[in-house]
C-alpha positions as CSV (number, residue, x, y, z in Angstrom):
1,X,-50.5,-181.5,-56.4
2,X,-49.0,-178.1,-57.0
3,X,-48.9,-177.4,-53.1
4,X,-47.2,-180.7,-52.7
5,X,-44.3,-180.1,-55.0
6,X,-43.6,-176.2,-53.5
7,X,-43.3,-178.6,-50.1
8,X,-41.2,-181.2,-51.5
9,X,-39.1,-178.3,-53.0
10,X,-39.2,-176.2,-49.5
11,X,-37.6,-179.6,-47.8
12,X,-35.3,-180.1,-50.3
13,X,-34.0,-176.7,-49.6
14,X,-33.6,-176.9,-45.7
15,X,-31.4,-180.3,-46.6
16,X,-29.4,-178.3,-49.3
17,X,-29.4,-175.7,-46.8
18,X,-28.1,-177.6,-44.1
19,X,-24.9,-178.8,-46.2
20,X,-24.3,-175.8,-47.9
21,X,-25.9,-172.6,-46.7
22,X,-24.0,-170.3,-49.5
23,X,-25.3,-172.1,-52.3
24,X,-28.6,-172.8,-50.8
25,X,-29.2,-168.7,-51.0
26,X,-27.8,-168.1,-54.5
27,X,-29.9,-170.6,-56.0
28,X,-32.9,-169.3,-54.0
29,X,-31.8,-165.5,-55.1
30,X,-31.0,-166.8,-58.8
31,X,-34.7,-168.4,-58.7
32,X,-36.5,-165.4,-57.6
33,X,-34.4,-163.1,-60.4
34,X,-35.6,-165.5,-63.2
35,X,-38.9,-165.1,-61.8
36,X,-38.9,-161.8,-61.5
37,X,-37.8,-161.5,-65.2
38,X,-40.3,-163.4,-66.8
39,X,-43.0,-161.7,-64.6
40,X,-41.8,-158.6,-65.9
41,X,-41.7,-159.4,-69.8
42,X,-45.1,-161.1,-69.0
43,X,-46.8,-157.8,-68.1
44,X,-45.2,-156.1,-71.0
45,X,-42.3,-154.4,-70.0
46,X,-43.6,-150.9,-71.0
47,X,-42.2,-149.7,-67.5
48,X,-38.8,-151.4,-67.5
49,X,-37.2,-154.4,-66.3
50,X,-39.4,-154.6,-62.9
51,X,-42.2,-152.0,-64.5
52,X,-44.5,-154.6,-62.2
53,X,-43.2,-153.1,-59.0
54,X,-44.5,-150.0,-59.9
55,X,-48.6,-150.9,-59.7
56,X,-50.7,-149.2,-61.2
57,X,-49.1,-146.0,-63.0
58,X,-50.2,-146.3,-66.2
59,X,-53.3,-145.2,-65.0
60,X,-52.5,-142.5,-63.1
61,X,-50.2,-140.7,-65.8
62,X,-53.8,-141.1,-68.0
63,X,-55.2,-139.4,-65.5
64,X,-52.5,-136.7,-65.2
65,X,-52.2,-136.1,-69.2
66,X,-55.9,-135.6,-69.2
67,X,-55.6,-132.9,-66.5
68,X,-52.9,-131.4,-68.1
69,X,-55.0,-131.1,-71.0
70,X,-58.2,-129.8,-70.0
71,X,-56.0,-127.4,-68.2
72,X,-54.4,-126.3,-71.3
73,X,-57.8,-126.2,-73.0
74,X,-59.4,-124.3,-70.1
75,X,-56.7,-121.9,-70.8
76,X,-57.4,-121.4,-74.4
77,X,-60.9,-121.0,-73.8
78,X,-60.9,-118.6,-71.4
79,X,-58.1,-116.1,-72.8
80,X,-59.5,-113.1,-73.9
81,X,-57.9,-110.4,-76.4
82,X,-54.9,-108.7,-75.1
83,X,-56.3,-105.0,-75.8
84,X,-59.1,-105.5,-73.1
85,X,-57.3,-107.9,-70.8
86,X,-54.5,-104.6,-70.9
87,X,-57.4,-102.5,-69.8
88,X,-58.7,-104.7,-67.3
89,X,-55.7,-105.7,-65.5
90,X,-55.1,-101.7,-65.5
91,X,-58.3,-101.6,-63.8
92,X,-58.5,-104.3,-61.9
93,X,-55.2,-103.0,-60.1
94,X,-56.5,-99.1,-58.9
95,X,-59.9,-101.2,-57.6
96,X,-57.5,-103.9,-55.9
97,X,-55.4,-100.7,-54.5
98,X,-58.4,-98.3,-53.5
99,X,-59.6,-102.0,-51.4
100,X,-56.0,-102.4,-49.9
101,X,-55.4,-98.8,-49.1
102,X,-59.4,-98.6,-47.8
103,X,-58.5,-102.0,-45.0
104,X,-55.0,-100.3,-44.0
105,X,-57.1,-97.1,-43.4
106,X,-59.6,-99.2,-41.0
107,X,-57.4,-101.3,-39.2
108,X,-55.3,-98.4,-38.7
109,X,-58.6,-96.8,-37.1
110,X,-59.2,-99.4,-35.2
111,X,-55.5,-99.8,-33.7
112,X,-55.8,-96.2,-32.4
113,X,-59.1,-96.2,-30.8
114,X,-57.6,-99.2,-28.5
């Protein structure tokens, strides 16, 4: 029954359309903005006036706050103190040096023995 009146109203609107092609598309535009509306304040409206256009987002910014915070408690975790993370970035700097001046020595090496 419901297919037979979208049909009856699909005629009706190539006869109106035939008379009076203007008209024929506002009312069609007019009927998809009410449409559209109550859609819209059906699903909640959280996101807006056409927050149904967007899919599934509200999902994926869950997703995103939890990252951000096991991130942030990843970071609190694994923060040690700042008198041996001082020393250790000290350190960790004349190793990282001694390594990047021992590969410029090597490939240096190797360019003059071609």
């Amino acid at each position: 029954m419901k297919g037979y009146c979208y049909i009856a109203l699909i005629i009706g609107f190539f006869v109106f359309y035939q008379q009076n092609p203007v008209y024929a598309i506002v009312i069609i535009v007019l009927f998809i903005g009410v449409y559209l509306f109550f859609k819209s304040r059906k699903s909640g409206g959280k996101s807006g006036a056409f927050g149904f256009l967007s899919g599934k987002n509200v999902q994926q910014d869950n997703r995103m706050d939890d990252l951000i915070m096991l991130m942030m408690i990843q970071q609190l975790l694994n923060t040690p103190s700042q008198t041996s993370d001082n020393r250790g970035n000290e350190d960790n700097l004349k190793d990282r040096k001694q390594q990047i001046d021992k590969i410029k020595q090597e490939v240096l090496d190797l360019l003059e023995e071609d």
